[in-house]
C-alpha positions as a Markdown table, in Angstrom:
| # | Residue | x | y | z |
|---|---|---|---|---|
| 1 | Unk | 21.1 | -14.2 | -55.8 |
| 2 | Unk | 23.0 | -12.2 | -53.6 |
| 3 | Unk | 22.5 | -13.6 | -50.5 |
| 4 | Unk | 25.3 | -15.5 | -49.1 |
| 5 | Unk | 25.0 | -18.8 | -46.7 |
| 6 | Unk | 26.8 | -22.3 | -46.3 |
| 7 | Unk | 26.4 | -24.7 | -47.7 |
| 8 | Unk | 24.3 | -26.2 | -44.7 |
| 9 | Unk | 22.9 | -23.4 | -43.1 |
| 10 | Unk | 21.9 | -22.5 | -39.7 |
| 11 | Unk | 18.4 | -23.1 | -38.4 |
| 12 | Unk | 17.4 | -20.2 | -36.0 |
| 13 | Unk | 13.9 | -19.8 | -34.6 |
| 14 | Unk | 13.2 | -16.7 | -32.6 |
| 15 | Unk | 10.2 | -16.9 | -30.6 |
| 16 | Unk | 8.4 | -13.7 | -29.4 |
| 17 | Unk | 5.4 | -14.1 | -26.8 |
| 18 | Unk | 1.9 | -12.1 | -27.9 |
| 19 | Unk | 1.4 | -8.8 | -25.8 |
| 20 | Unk | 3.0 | -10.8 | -23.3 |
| 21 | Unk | 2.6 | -8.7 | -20.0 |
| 22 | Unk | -1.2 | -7.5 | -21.2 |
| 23 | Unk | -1.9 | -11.2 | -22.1 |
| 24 | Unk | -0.8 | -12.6 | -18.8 |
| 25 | Unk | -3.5 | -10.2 | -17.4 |
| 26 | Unk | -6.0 | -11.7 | -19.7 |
| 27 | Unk | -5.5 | -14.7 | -18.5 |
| 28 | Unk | -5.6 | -14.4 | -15.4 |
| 29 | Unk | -8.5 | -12.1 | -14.7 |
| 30 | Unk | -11.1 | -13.3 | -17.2 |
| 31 | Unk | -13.0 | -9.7 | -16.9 |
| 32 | Unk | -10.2 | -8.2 | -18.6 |
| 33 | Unk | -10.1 | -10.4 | -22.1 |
| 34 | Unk | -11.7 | -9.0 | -25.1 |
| 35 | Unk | -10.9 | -5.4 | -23.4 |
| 36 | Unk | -8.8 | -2.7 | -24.0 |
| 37 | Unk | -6.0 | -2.6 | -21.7 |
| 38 | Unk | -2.7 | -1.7 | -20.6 |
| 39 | Unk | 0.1 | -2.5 | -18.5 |
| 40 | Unk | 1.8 | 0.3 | -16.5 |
| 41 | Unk | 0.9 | 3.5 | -15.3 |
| 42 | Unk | -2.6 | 4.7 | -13.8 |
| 43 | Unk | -6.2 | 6.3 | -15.9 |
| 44 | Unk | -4.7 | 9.8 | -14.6 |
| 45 | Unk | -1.9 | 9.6 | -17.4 |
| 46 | Unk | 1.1 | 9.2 | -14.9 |
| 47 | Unk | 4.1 | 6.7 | -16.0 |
| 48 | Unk | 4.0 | 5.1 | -19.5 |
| 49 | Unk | 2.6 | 1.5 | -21.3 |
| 50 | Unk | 4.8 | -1.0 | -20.4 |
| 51 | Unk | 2.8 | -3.5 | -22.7 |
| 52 | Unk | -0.6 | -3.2 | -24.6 |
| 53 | Unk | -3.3 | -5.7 | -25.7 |
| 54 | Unk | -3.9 | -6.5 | -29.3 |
| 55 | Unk | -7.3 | -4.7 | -28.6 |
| 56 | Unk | -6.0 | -1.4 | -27.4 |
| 57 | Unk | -3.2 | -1.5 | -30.3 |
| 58 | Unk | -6.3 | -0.5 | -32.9 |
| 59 | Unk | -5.8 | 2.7 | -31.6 |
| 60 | Unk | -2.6 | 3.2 | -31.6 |
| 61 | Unk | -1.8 | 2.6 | -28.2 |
| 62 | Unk | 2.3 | 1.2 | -27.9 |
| 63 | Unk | 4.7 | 0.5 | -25.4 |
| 64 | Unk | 6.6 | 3.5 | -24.3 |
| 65 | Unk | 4.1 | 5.7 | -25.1 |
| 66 | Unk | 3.0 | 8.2 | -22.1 |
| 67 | Unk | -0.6 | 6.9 | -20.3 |
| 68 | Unk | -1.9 | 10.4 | -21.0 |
| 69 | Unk | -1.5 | 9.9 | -25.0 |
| 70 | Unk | -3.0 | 6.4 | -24.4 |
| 71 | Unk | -6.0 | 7.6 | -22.9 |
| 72 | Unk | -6.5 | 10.4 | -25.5 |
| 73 | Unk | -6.1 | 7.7 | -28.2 |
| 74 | Unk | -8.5 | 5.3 | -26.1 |
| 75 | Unk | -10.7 | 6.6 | -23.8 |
| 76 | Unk | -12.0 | 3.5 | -22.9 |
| 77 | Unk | -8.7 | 1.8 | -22.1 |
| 78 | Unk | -8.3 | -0.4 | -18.7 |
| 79 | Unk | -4.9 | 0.2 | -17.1 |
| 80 | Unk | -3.6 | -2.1 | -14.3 |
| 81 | Unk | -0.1 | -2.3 | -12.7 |
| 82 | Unk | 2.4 | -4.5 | -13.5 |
| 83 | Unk | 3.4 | -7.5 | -11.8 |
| 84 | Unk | 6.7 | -8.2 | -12.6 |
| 85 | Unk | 7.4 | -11.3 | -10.5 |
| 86 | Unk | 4.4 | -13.1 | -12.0 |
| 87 | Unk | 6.0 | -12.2 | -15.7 |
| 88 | Unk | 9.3 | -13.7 | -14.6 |
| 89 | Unk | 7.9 | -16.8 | -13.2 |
| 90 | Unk | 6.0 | -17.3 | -16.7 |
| 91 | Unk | 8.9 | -16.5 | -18.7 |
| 92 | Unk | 11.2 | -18.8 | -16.9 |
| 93 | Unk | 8.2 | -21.7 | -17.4 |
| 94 | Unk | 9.0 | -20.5 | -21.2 |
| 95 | Unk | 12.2 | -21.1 | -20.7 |
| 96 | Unk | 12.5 | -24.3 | -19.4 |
| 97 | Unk | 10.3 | -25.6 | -22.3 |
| 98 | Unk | 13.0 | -23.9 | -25.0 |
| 99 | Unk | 15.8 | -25.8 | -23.2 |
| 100 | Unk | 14.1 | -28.9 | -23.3 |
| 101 | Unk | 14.7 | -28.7 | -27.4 |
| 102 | Unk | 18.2 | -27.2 | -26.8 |
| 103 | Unk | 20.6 | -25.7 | -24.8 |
| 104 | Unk | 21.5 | -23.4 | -27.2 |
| 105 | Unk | 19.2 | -20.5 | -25.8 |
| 106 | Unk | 19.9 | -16.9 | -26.1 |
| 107 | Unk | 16.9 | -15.0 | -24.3 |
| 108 | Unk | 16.4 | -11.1 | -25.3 |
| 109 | Unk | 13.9 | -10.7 | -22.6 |
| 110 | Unk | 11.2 | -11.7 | -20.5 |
| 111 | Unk | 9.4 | -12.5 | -23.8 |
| 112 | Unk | 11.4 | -13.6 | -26.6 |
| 113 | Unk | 14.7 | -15.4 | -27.2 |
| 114 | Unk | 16.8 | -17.3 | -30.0 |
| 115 | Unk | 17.1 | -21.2 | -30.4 |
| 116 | Unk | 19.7 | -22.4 | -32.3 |
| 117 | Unk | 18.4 | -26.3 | -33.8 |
| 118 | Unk | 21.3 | -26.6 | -36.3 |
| 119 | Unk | 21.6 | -30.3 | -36.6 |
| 120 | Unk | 18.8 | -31.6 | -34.2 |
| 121 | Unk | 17.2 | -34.6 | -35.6 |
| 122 | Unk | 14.2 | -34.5 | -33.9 |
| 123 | Unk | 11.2 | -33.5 | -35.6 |
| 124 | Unk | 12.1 | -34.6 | -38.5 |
| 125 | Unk | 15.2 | -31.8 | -38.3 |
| 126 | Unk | 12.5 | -29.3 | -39.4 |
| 127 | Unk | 13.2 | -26.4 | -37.9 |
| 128 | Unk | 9.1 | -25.2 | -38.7 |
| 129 | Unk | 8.0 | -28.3 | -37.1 |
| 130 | Unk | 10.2 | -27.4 | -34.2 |
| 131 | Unk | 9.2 | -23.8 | -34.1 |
| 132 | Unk | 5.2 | -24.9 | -33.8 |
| 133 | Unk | 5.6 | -27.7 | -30.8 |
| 134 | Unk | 7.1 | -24.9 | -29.1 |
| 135 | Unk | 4.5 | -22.5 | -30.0 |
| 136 | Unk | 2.0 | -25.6 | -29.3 |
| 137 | Unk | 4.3 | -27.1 | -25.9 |
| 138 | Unk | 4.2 | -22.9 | -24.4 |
| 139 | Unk | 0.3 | -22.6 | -25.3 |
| 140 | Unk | -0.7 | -25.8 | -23.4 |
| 141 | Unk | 1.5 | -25.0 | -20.3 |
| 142 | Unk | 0.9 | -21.4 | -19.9 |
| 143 | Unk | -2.1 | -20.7 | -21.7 |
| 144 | Unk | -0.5 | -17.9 | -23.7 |
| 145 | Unk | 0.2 | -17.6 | -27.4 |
| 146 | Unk | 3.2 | -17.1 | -29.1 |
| 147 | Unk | 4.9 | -16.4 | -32.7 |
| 148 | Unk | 7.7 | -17.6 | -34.5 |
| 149 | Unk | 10.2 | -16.6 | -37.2 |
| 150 | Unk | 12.3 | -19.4 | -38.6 |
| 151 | Unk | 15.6 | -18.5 | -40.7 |
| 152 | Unk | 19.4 | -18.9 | -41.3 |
| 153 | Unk | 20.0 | -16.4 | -39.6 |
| 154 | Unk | 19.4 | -14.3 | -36.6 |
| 155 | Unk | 18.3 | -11.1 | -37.8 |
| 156 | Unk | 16.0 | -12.8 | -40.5 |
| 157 | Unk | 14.4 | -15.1 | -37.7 |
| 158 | Unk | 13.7 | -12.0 | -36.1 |
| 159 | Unk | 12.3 | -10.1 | -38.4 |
| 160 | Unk | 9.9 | -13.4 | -39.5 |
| 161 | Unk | 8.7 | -13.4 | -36.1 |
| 162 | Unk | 6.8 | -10.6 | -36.5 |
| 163 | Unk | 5.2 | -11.4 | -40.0 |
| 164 | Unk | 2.6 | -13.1 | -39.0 |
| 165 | Unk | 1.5 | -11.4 | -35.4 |
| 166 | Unk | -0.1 | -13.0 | -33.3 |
| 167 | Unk | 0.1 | -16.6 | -32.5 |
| 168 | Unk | 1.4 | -17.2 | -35.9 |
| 169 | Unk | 5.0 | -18.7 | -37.7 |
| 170 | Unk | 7.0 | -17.4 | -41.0 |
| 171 | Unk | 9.5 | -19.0 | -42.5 |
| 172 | Unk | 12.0 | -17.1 | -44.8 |
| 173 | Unk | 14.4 | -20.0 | -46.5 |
| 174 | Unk | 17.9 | -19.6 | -48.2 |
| 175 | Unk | 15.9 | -19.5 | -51.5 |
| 176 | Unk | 13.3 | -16.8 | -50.5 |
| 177 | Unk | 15.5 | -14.6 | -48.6 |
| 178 | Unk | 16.7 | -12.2 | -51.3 |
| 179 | Unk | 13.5 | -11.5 | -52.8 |
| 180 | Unk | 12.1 | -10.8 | -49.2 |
| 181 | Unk | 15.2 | -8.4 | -48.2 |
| 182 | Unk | 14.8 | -6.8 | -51.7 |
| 183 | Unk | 11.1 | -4.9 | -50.9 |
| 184 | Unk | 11.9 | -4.6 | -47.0 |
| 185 | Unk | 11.4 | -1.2 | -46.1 |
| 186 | Unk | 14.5 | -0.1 | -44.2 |
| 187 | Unk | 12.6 | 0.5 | -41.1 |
| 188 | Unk | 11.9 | -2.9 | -40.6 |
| 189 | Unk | 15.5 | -4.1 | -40.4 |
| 190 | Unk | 16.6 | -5.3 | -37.0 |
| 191 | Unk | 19.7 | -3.2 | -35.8 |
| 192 | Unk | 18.3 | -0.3 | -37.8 |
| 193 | Unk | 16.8 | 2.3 | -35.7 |
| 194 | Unk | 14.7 | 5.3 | -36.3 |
| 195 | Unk | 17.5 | 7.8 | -36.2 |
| 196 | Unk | 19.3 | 5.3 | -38.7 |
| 197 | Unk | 16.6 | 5.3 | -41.0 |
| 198 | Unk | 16.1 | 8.6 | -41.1 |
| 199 | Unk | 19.8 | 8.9 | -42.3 |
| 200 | Unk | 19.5 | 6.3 | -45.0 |
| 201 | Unk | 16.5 | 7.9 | -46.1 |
| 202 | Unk | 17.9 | 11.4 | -46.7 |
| 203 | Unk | 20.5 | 8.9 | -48.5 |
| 204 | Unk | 18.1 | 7.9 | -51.2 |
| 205 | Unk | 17.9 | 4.2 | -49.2 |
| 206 | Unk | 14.5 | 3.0 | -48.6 |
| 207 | Unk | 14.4 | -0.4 | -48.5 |
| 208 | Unk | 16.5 | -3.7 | -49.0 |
| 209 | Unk | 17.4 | -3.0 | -52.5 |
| 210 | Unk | 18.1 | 0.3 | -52.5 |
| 211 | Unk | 20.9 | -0.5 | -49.4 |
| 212 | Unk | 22.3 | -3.7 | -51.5 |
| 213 | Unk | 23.0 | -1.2 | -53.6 |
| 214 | Unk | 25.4 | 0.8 | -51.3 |
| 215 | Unk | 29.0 | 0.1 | -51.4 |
| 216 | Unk | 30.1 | -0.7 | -47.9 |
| 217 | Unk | 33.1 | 1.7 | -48.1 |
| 218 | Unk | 30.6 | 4.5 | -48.2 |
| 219 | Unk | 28.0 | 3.2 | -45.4 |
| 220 | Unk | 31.5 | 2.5 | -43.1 |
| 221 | Unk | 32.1 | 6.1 | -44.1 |
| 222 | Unk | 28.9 | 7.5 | -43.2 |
| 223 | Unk | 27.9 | 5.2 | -40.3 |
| 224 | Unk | 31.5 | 3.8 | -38.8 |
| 225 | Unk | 32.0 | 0.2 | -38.1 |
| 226 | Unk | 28.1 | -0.3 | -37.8 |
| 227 | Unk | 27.8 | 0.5 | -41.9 |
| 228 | Unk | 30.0 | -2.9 | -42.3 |
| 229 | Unk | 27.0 | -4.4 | -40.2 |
| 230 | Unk | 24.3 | -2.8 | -42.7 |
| 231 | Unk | 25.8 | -3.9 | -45.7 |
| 232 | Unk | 26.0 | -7.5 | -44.3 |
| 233 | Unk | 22.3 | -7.7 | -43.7 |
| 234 | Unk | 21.2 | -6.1 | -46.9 |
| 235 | Unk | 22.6 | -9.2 | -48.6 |
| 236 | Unk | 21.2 | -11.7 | -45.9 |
| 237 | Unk | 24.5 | -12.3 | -43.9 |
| 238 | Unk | 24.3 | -12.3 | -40.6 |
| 239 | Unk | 27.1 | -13.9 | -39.1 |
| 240 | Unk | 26.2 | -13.4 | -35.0 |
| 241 | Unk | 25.8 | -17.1 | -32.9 |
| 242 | Unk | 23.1 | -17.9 | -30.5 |
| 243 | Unk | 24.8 | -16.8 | -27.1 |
| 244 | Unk | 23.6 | -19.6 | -24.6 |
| 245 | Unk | 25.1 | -17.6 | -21.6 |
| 246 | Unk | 24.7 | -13.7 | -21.2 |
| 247 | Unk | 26.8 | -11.3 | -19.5 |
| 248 | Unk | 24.3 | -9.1 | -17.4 |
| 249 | Unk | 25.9 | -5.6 | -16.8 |
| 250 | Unk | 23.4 | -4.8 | -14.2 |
| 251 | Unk | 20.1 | -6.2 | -12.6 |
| 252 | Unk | 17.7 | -3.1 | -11.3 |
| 253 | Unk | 14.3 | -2.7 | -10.2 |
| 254 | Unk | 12.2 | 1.1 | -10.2 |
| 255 | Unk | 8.2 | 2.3 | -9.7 |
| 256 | Unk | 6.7 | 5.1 | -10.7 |
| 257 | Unk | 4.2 | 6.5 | -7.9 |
| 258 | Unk | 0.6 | 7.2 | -8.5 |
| 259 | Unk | 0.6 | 10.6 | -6.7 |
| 260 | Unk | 4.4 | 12.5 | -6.1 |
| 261 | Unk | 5.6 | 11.9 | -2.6 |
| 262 | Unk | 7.7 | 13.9 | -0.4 |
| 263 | Unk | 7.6 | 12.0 | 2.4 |
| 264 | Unk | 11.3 | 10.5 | 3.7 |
| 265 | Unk | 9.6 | 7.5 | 5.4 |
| 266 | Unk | 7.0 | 6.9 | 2.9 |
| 267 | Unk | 10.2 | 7.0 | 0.4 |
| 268 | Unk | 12.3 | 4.9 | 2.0 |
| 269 | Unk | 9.6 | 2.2 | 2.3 |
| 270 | Unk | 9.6 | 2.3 | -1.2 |
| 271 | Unk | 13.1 | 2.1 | -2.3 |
| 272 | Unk | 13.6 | -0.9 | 0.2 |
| 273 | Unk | 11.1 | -2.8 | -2.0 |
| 274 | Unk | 13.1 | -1.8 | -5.0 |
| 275 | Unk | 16.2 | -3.1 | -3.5 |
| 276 | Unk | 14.5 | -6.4 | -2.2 |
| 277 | Unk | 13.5 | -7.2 | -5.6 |
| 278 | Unk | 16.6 | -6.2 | -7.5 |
| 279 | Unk | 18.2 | -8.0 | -4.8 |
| 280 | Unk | 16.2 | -11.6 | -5.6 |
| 281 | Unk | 16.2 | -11.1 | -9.3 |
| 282 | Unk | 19.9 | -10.5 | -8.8 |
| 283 | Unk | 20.0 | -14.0 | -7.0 |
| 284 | Unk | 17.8 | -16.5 | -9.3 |
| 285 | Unk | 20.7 | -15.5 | -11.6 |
| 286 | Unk | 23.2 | -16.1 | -9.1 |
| 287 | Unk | 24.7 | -13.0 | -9.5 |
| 288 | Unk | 26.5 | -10.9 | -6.5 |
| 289 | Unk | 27.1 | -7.4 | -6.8 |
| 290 | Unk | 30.1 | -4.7 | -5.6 |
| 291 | Unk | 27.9 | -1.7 | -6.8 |
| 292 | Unk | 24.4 | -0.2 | -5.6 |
| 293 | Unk | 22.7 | 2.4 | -7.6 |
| 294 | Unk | 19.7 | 4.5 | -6.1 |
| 295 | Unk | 17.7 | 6.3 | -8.8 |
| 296 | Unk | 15.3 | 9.3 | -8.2 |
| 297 | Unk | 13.0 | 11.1 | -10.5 |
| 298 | Unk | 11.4 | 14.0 | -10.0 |
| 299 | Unk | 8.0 | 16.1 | -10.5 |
| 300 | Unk | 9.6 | 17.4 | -13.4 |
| 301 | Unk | 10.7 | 14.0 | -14.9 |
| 302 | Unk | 14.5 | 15.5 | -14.7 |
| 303 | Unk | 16.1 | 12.8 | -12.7 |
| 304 | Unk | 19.2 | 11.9 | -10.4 |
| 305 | Unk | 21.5 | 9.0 | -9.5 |
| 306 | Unk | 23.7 | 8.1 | -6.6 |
| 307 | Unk | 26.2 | 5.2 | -6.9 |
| 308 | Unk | 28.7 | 3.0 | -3.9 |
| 309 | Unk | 30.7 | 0.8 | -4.5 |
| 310 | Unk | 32.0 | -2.1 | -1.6 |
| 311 | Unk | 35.2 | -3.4 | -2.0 |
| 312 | Unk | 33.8 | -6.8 | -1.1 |
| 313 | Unk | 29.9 | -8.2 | -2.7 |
| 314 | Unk | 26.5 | -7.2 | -1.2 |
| 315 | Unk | 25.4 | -10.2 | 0.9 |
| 316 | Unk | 21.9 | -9.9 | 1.4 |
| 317 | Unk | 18.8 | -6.7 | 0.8 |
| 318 | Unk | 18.9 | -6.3 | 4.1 |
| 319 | Unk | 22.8 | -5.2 | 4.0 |
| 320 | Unk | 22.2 | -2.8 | 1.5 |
| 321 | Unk | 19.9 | -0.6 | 3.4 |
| 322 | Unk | 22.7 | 1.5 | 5.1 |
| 323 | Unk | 24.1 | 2.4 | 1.9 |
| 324 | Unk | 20.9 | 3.0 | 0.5 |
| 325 | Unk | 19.9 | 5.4 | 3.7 |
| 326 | Unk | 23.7 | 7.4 | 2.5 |
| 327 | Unk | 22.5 | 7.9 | -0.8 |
| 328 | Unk | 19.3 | 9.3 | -0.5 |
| 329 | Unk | 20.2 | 11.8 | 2.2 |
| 330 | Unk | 22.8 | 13.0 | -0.6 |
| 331 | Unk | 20.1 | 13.8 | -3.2 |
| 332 | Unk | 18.7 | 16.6 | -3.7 |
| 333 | Unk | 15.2 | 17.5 | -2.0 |
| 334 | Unk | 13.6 | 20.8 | -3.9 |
| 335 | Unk | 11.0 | 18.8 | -6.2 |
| 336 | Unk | 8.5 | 16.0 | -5.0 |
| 337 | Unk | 9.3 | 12.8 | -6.2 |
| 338 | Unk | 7.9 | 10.6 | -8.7 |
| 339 | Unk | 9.8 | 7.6 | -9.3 |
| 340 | Unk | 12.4 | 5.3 | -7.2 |
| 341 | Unk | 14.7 | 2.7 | -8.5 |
| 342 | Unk | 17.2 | 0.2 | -7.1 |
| 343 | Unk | 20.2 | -0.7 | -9.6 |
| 344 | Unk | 23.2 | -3.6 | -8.8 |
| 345 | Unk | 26.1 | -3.7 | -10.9 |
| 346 | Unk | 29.5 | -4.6 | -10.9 |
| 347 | Unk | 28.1 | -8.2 | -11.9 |
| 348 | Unk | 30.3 | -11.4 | -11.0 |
| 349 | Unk | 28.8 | -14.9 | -11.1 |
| 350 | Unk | 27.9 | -16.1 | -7.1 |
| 351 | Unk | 30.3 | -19.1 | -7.2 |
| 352 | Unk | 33.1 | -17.1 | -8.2 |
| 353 | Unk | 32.9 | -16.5 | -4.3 |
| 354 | Unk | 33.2 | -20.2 | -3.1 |
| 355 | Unk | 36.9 | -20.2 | -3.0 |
| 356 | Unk | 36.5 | -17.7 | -0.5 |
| 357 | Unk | 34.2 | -19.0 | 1.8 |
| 358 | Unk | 36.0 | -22.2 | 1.7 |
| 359 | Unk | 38.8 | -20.5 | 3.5 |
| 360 | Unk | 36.7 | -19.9 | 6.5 |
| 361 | Unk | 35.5 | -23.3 | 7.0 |
């Protein structure tokens, strides 16, 4: 046994919603269950899935994949456009349910997070029996399904999570985990990307054995401070807490048009929307922001961005516009455009600014 853990080990659950964005549709337009359909983009194969139902999947549709190759795949498929304020509500509905187990929440995305229930006593301090009232608590106040992965670890948890897609739980234990890391094929690692693989394959690795079986000097040599990383999880130690509070680098907000436009107005009008709801989702985390970005991509999917920075913190979407009207006039204007997007950055919690406005009082 190769696998190393304490003595009392952690008890992680990661819990990752089913087709979340395409199921949210589901359920709220009852014409659209049992269908193929995607999230994102329009039937004339402009922008890409941003999620796809479990019914479209049998064809190979994914997310990130163009709306033209999802088409070809599926000719029958159902797009519709995302509603991204809807998806946040439900996720934060989500959330509030995970934080009424623990505080000790690390969300990924919109649609799955970690829980750390290391020494909770309810539920019997089963971590399995706290992964399904969640699953159980999420389906009976949002009508959605989710999975679960339950480990000692975070990677492991992950990785579980996905075993037994959808609406269903895996466990992998202290005991099991070695055996189960042994005939993992290195793809399915989390922190190991395609480019990665590819490497470790040309290296003879293939799966969890074969990389247990690489000395870390020479995956540090080949891969830098990240082969230290790859050595730890082929032996099932993954060290990395459940971060509770998140440092967000930037909050942004971008659409993809259904025909190119090339009107200024028309454009402007759009990038305003952008901003307004970067600018709220920048707010429900009471965040403020020194830095606006303006995005713009073209008809030829090459694309541009134009950055300002204020020496003191945007105060409302409104303020922004000027700035906004600065940048645009310095991009570039031979192509029609395709896509707009509104980016804040330069990220400082709002109450940071109290101090401040309590001198003016």
């Amino acid at each position: 046994m190769t696998v190393s853990t304490n003595s009392s080990p952690r008890k992680i659950i990661h819990i990752d919603m089913d087709a979340f964005y395409a199921s949210v549709e589901q359920r709220d337009f009852p014409d659209l269950r049992g269908k193929p359909l995607v999230v994102g983009g329009d039937p004339n194969g402009r922008g890409v899935v941003a999620a796809a139902s479990y019914e479209v999947r049998e064809f190979g549709v994914r997310s990130a994949m163009s709306c033209y190759e999802a088409r070809k795949r599926c000719p029958e498929v159902i797009f519709v456009r995302p509603r991204f304020e809807v998806y946040r509500t439900v996720s934060n509905d989500i959330r509030k349910i995970m934080h009424s187990l623990t505080p000790h929440v690390e969300p990924l995305s919109l649609d799955e997070a970690y829980l750390d229930v290391t020494g909770l006593q309810i539920h019997q301090g089963s971590a399995t029996l706290m992964a399904n009232w969640l699953r159980a608590q999420i389906l009976e106040h949002t009508g959605l399904t989710a999975s679960a992965g339950v480990s000692f670890n975070k990677m492991l948890a992950k990785i579980a999570s996905d075993i037994n897609k959808p609406n269903g739980i895996a466990v992998i234990t202290p005991t099991d985990a070695d055996d189960f890391i042994s005939t993992l094929p290195i793809e399915r690692f989390h922190g190991i990307g395609k480019a990665t693989a590819q490497r470790l394959h040309a290296m003879g690795v293939n799966n969890g054995a074969d990389l247990r079986s690489m000395s870390s000097t020479i995956l540090v040599q080949e891969f830098g401070k990240r082969g230290q990383f790859y050595h730890d999880i082929a032996h099932g130690r993954d060290e990395r807490t459940v971060k509770s509070e998140r440092t967000h680098k930037s909050v942004g907000s971008e659409t993809t048009f259904r025909d190119n436009l090339n009107d200024d107005d028309k454009l402007r009008i759009q990038i305003y929307e952008q901003n307004a709801d970067a600018f709220n989702q920048m707010q429900k985390k009471q965040l403020i922001a020194y830095t606006i970005t303006l995005k713009i991509k073209y008809a030829d999917f090459t694309q541009i961005t134009r950055s300002h920075t204020l020496s003191t913190a945007f105060d409302s979407a409104k303020s922004t516009h000027y700035w906004l009207d600065k940048l645009f006039s310095d991009i570039p204007r031979q192509l029609p455009i395709r896509l707009v997007g509104v980016t804040f950055s330069s990220l400082v919690p709002a109450a940071q600014l109290l101090p401040q406005l309590n001198l003016f009082e």
